[in-house]
C-alpha positions as CSV (number, residue, x, y, z in Angstrom):
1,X,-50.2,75.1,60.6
2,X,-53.9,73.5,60.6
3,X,-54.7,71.9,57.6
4,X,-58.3,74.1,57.4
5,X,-55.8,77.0,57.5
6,X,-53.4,75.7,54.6
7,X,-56.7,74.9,52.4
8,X,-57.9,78.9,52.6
9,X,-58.4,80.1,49.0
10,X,-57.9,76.4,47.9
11,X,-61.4,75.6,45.6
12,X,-61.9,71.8,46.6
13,X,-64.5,69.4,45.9
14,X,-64.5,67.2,48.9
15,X,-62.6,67.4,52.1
16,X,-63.0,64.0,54.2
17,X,-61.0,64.1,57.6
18,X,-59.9,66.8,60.4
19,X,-59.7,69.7,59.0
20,X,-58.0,70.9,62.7
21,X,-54.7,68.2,62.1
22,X,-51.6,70.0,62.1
23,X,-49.8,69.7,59.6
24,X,-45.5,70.2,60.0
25,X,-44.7,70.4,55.6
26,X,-45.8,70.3,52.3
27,X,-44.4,67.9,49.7
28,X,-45.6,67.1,46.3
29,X,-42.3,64.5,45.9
30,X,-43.2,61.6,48.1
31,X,-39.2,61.2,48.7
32,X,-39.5,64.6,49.8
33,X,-42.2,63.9,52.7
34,X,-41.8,63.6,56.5
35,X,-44.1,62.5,59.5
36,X,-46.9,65.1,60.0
37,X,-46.5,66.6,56.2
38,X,-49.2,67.1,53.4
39,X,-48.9,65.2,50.2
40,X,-49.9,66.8,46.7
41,X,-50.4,64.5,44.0
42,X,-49.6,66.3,40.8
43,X,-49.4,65.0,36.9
44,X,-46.9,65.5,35.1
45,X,-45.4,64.8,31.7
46,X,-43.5,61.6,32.6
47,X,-44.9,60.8,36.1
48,X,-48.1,60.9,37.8
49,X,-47.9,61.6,41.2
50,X,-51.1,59.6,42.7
51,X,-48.6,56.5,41.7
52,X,-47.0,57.4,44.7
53,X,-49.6,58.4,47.1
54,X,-48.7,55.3,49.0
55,X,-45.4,55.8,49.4
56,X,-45.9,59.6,51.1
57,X,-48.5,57.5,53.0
58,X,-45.3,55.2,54.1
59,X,-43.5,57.9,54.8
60,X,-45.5,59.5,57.3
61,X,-48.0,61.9,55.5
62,X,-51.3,62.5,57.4
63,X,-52.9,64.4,54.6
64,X,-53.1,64.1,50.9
65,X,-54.3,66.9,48.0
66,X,-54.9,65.1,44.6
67,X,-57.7,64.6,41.9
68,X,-58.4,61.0,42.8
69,X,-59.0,60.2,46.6
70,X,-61.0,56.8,46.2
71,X,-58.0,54.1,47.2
72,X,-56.8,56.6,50.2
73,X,-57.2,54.7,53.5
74,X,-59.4,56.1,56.0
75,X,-57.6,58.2,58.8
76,X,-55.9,60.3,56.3
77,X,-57.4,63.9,55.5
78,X,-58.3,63.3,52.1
79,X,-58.7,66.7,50.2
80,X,-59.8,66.3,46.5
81,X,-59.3,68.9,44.3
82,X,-60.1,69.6,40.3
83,X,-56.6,70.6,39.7
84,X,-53.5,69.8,42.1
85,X,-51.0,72.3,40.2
86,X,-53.4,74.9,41.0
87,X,-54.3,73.8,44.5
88,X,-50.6,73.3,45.2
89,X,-49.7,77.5,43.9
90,X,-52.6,78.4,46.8
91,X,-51.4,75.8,49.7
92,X,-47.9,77.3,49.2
93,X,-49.3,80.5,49.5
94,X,-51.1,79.7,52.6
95,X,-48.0,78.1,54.1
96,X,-44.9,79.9,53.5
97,X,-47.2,83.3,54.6
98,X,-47.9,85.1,51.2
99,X,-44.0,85.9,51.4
100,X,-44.3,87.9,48.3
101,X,-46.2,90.3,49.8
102,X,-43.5,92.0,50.9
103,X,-40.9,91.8,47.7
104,X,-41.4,93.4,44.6
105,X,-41.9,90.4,41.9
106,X,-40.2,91.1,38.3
107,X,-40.7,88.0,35.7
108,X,-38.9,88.0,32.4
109,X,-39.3,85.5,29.5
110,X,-38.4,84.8,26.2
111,X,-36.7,82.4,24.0
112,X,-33.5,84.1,24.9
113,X,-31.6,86.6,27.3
114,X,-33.3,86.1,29.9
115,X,-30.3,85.4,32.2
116,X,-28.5,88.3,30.8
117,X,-31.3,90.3,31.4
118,X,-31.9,89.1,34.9
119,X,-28.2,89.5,36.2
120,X,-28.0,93.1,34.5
121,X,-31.3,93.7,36.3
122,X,-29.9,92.6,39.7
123,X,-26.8,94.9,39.2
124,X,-29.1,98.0,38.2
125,X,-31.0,97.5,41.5
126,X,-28.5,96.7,43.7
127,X,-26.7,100.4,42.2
128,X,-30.1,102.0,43.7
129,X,-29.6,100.6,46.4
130,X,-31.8,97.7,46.7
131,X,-31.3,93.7,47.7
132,X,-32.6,91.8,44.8
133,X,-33.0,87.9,45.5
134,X,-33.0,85.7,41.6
135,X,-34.6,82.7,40.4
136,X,-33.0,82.1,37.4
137,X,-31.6,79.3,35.0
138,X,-28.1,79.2,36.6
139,X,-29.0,79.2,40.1
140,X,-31.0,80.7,42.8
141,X,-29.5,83.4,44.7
142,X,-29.9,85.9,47.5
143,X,-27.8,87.9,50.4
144,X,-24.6,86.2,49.3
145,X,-25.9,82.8,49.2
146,X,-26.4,80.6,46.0
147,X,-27.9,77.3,45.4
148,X,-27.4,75.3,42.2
149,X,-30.8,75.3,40.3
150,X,-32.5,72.2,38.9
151,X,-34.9,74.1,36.9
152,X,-35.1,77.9,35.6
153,X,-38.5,78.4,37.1
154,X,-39.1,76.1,40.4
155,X,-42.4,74.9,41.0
156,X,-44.9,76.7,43.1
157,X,-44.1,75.3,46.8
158,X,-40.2,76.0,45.9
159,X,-40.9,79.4,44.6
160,X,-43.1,80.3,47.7
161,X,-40.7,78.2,50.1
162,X,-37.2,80.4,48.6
163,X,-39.7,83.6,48.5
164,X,-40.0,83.4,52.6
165,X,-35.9,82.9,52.9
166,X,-35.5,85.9,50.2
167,X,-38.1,87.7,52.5
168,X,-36.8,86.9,55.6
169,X,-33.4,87.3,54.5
170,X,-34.1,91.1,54.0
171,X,-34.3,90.8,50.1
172,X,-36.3,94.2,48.6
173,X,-37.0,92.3,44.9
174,X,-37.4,88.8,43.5
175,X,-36.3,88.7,39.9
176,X,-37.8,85.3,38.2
177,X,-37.1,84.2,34.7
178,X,-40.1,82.3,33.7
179,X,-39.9,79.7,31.2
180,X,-42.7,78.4,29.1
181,X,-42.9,75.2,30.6
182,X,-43.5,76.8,34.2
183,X,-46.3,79.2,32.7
184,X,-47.7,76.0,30.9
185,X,-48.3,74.0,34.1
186,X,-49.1,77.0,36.1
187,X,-46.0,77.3,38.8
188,X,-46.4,80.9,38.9
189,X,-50.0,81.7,38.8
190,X,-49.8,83.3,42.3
191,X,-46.8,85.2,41.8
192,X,-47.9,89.2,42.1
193,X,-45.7,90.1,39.0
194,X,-45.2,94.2,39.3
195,X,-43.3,93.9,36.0
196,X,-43.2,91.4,33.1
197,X,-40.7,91.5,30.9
198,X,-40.5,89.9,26.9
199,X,-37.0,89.2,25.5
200,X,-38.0,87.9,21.9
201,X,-39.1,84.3,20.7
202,X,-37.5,82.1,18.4
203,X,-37.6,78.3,17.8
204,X,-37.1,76.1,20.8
205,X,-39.0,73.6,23.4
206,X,-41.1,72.1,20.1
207,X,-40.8,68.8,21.8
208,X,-43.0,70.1,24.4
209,X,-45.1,72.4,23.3
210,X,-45.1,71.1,19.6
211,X,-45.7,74.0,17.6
212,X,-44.6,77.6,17.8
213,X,-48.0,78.9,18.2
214,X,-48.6,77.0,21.9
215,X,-45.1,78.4,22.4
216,X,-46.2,81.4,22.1
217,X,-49.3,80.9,23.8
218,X,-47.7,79.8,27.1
219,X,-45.2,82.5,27.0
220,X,-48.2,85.5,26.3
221,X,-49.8,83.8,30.5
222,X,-46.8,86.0,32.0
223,X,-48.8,89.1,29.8
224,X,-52.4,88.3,29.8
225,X,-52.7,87.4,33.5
226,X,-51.7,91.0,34.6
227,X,-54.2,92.5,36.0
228,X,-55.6,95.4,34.0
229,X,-53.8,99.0,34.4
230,X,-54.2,100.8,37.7
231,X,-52.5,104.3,37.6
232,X,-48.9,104.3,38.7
233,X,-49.2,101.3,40.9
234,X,-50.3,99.1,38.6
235,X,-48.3,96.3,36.9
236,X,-46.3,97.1,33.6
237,X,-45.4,94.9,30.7
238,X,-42.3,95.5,29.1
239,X,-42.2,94.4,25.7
240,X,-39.4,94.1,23.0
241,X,-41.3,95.9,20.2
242,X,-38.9,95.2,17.6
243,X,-39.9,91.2,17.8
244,X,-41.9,90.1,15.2
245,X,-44.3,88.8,18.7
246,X,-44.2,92.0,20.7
247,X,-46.8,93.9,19.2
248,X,-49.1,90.9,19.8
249,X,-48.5,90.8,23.2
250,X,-48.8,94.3,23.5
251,X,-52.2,94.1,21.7
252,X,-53.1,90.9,24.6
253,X,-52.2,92.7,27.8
254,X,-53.9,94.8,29.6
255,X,-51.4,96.1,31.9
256,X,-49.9,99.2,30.8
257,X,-46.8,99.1,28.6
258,X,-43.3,100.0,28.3
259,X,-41.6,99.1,25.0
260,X,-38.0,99.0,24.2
261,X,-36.1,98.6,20.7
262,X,-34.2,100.1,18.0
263,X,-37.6,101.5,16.2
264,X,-38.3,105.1,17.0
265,X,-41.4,104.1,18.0
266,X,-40.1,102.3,21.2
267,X,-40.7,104.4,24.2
268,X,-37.0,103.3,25.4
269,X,-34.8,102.6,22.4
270,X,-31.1,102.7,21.7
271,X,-29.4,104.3,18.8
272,X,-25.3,105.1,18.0
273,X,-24.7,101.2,18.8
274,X,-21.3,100.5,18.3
275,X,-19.6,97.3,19.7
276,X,-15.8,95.7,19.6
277,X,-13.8,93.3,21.6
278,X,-14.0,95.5,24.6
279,X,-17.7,95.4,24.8
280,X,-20.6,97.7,23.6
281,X,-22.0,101.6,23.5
282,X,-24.8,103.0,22.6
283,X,-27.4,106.2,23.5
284,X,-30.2,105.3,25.2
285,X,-33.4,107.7,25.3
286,X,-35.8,107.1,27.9
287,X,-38.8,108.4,29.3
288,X,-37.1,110.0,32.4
289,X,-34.1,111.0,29.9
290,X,-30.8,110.3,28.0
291,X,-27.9,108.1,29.1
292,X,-24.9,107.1,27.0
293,X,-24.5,103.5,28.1
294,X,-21.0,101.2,28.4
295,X,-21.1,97.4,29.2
296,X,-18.1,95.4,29.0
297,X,-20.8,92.7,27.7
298,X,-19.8,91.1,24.3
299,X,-22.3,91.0,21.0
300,X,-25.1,93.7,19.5
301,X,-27.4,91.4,20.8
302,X,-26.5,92.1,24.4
303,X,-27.8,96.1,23.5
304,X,-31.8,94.1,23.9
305,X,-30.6,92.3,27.4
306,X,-29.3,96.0,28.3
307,X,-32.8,97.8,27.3
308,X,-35.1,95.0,28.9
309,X,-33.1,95.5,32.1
310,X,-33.4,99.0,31.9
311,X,-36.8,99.2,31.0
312,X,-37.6,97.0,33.8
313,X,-35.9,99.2,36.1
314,X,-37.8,102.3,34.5
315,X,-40.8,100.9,35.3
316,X,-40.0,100.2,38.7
317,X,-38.9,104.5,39.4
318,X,-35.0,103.5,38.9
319,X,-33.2,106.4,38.2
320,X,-31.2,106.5,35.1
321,X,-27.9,107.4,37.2
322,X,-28.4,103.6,39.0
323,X,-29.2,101.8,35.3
324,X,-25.6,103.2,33.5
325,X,-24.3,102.0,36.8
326,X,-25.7,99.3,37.2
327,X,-24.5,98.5,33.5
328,X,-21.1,99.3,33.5
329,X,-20.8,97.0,37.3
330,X,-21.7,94.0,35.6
331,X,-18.4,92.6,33.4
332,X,-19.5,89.1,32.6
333,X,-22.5,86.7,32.3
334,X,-21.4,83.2,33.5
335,X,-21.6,80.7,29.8
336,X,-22.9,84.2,27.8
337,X,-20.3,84.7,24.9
338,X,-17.9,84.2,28.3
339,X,-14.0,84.3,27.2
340,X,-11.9,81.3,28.7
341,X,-8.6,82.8,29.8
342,X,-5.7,81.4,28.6
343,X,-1.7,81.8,28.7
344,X,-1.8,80.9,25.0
345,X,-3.3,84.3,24.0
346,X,-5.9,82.1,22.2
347,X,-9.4,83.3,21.6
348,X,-11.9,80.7,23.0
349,X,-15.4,81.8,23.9
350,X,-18.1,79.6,25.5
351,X,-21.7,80.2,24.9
352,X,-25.2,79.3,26.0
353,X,-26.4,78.9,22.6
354,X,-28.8,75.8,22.1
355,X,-31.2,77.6,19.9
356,X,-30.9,78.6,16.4
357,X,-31.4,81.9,16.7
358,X,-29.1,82.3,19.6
359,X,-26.0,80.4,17.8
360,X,-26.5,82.9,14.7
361,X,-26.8,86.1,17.2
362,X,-23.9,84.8,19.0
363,X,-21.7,83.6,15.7
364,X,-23.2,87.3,14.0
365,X,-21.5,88.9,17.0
366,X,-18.6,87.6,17.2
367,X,-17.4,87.5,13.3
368,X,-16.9,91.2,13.2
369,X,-13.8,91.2,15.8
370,X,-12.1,87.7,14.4
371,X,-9.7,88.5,11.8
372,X,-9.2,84.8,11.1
373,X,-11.6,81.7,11.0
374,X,-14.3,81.1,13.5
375,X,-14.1,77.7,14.7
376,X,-17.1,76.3,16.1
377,X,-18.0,73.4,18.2
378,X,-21.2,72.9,18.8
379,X,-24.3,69.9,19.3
380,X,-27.5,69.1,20.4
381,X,-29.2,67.4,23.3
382,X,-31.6,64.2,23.0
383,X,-34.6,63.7,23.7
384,X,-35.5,67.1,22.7
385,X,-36.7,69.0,20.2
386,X,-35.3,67.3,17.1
387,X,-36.3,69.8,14.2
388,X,-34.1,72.6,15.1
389,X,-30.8,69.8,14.5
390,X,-30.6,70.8,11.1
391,X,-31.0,74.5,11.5
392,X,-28.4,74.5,13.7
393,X,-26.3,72.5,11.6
394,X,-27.2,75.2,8.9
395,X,-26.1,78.1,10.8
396,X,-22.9,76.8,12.1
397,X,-22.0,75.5,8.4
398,X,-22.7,78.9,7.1
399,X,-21.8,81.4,9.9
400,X,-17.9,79.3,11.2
401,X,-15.2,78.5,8.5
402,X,-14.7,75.3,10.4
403,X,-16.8,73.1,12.5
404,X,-16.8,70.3,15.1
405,X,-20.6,68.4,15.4
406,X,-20.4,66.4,18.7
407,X,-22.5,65.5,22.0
408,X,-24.0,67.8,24.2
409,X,-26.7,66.5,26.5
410,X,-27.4,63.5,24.1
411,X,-29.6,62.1,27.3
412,X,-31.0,58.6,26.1
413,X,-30.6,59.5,22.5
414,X,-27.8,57.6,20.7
415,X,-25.2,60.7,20.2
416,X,-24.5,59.4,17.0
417,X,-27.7,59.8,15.3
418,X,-27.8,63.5,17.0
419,X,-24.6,64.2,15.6
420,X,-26.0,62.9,12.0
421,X,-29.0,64.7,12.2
422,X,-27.2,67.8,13.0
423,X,-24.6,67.0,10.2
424,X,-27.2,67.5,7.4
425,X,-27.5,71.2,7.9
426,X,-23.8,71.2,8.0
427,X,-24.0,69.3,4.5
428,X,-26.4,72.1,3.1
429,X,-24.6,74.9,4.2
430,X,-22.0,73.6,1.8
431,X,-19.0,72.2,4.3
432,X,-17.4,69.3,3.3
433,X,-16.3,66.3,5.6
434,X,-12.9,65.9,6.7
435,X,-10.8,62.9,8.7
436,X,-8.5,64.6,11.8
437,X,-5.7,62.7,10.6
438,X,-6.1,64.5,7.4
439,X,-6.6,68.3,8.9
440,X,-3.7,69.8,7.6
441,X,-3.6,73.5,7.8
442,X,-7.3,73.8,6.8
443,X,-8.5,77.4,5.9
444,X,-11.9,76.7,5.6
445,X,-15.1,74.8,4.4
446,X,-14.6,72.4,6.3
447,X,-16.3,70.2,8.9
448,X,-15.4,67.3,11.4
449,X,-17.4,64.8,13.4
450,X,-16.4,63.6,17.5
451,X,-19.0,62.5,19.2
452,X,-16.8,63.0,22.5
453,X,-16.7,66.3,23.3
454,X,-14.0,66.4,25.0
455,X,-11.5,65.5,22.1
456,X,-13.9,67.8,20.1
457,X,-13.3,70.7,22.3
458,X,-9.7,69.8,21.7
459,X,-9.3,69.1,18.9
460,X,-11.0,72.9,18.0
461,X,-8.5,74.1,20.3
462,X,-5.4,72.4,18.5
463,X,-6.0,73.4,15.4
464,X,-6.6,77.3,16.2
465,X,-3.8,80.2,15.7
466,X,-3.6,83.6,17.6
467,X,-6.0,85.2,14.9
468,X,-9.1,82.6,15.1
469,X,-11.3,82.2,17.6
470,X,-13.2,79.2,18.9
471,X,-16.8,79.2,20.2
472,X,-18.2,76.1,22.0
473,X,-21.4,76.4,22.4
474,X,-24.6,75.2,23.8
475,X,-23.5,74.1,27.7
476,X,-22.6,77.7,28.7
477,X,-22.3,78.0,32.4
478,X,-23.5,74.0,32.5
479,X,-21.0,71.9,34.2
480,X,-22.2,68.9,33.9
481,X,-23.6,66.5,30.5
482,X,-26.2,64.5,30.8
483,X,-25.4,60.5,29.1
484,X,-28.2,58.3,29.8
485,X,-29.9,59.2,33.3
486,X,-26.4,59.7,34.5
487,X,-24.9,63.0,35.0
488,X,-21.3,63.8,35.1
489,X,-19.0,66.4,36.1
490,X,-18.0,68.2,32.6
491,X,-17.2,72.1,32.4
492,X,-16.4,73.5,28.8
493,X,-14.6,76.3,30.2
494,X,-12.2,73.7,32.2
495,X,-11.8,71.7,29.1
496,X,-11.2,74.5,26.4
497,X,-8.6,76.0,29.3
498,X,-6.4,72.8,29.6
499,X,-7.0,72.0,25.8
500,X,-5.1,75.7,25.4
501,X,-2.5,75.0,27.8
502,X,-1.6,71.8,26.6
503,X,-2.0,71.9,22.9
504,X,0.5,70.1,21.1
């Protein structure tokens, strides 16, 4: 494609060079660039990518997008632009052929369930018939294929660039879950989103955004850059009214509105809720009528992933008949309250749960079926938010009966000092400390440190009888841990499996 072609829609401020070259790629990683490609310099938090203009330049780029074009040798298209991010959402639009112009675009956000509400979502359509593609936080995934994913929302050229495959590929839907981060820095400003979806918000990504009021802020973008109602075809917000949030975003958007809850004044809201080790049920009223819904999906919790899925479909003229089976198709969640089979008939669950909100929900929902202790094993990851440590501490010191603080990503954070920080919620909640040579045959109220979690995960394990159950949470479907800038294989479902089978 011609680079005059690429830069159509693109607002720049100067353009020196031939606008006719041809240009063969985009890139806006200069490891990423081949001979004949453009280069977008783009800031980031850590890096700034006009350090590494040179090194495209090496590579073979013929073209280069940033916000400083002085030092850029002659004979190179130099484009410079106000804002790169914003430049680079347009030049993948341009490239890859406006791919989601034929797919119908469905975002979801939130703090949390926004991969249980994006997998139920992709079962509901694919009941009515449909070939949903997902961008999501455990991988990217479309006609059979899957691909490991690095982030939950990819940045604008990868969104556009798995878009045209999805497209091409015969997919009907994209489903995206949009973090906060990615609405921050803009990745999916040209993403036509027919329906938006909120989950709820709760405490998490304070290292980034530093207070929970730009949280919020970044996660209202998905709401208050819908274009304003049009009738039927127009875009629709679907909002959790029963968040303390949601009627705030409902007062910001302008989009029409579907909201879903337990309050009668939810337009879709559930009622009869009863859940047990076999899963949920519950009545759910809708606009287009009454269903009575079944999910083999553990927790209450799971009854807001249900109705944000099915509002969402609602929205997009679903009929009910395709939500209840689109419900009852989809058994498990991979790392969402996910039970790790064993031939010891022990109860070991593992859990997404990094927030504090999500370890209560998920510690809430699981106490009612244990008729012995809860054993949980649980820690946080460095170089992240540090103020939720103690409330996570707090909740796993007041919500288990017995508890293992250890590592989880502890990055280039000492795991030690994680594990302490952690510890002094623990402390609050009133547990006290306890060597494992001197474990005993605890009951409860007590707590243990391991900074390797695989002996903590064991450990747990050991110690549990037929009537307790173990949660390890905060890796979920992960299967790897982050030490340093190294990252190693580690799966807490393939630990907490051989830990059952070979327990002393």
């Amino acid at each position: 494609m011609k680079l005059g072609q690429i830069l159509e829609g693109v607002d720049h401020e100067e353009l020196l060079g031939d606008k006719e070259k041809e240009i063969s790629g985009v890139a806006y990683d200069s490891r990423m660039v081949n001979p004949g490609y453009l280069f977008v310099a783009l800031r980031g938090q850590r890096e700034d990518g006009h350090r590494y203009i040179r090194s495209a330049l090496e590579r073979g780029a013929t073209a280069v997008v940033a916000e400083e074009i002085q030092a850029i040798p002659e004979g190179v298209a130099r484009v410079r632009v106000a804002d790169s991010r914003r430049a680079l959402s347009k030049i993948a639009v341009q490239f890859y052929g406006n791919p989601c112009k034929g797919l119908t675009v469905i975002g979801i956000t939130g703090t949390n369930g926004k991969t249980t509400a994006s997998f139920l979502l992709e079962s509901i359509l694919r009941a009515s018939g449909k070939s949903p593609g997902v961008l999501g936080t455990i991988d990217y995934r479309f006609a059979g294929k899957a691909h490991p994913a690095p982030v939950t929302t990819p940045e604008s050229l990868d969104t556009m660039r798995l878009a045209r495959e999805m497209a091409d590929a015969g997919a009907t839907h994209l489903i995206m879950e949009v973090s906060s981060h990615a609405l921050d820095q803009g990745r999916t400003l040209d993403c036509p989103f027919k329906v938006a979806v909120f989950t709820n918000l709760s405490r998490d990504h304070l290292d980034y955004h530093q207070s929970m009021d730009a949280y919020f802020q970044a996660k209202s973008r998905l709401f208050t850059t819908l274009p304003e109602a049009g009738g039927a075809d127009g875009p629709t917000a679907v909002i959790n009214l029963d968040d303390p949030m949601g009627q705030a975003l409902l007062a910001m958007t302008k989009a029409q509105a579907l909201t879903y809850g337990f309050k009668k004044s939810c337009q879709l809201r559930a009622s009869s809720l009863q859940t047990d080790r076999a899963g949920l049920r519950f009545r759910l009223q809708t606009p287009s009528g009454v269903r009575n819904i079944r999910s083999a999906l553990l927790g209450d919790f799971n009854a807001y992933n249900i109705m944000a899925a099915a509002a969402a479909a609602t929205a997009l003229g679903v009929s009910l008949d395709a939500v209840v089976e689109g419900v009852e198709a989809l058994h498990r969640v991979p790392g969402r309250l996910e039970p790790v089979k064993n031939s010891a008939g022990l109860a070991v669950v593992v859990d997404y749960a990094h927030t504090p909100d999500a370890l209560l929900k998920a510690l809430e929902a699981l106490r009612t079926h244990v008729a012995g202790r809860i054993i949980t094993v649980f820690g946080c990851g460095g170089d992240r938010d540090r103020g939720k440590r103690f409330d996570m501490g707090l909740i796993a010191g007041r919500e288990s009966d017995l508890v293992f603080i250890t590592s989880d990503n502890p990055r280039n954070e000492d795991p030690s000092f994680i594990v302490e920080e952690a510890e002094r919620g623990v402390i609050e909640a009133g547990l006290e400390k306890m060597k494992w040579a001197s474990h005993g045959r605890l009951k409860k109220g007590f707590y243990f440190t391991e900074v390797d979690r695989r002996e903590a995960i064991r450990k747990a394990v050991r110690l549990a009888r037929k009537e307790d159950l173990v949660l390890i949470a905060g890796k979920g479907h992960e299967d790897y841990q982050i030490i340093g800038n190294e990252k190693k294989h580690f799966s807490d479902q393939e630990e907490a499996a051989w830990a059952a089978e070979n327990r002393a």
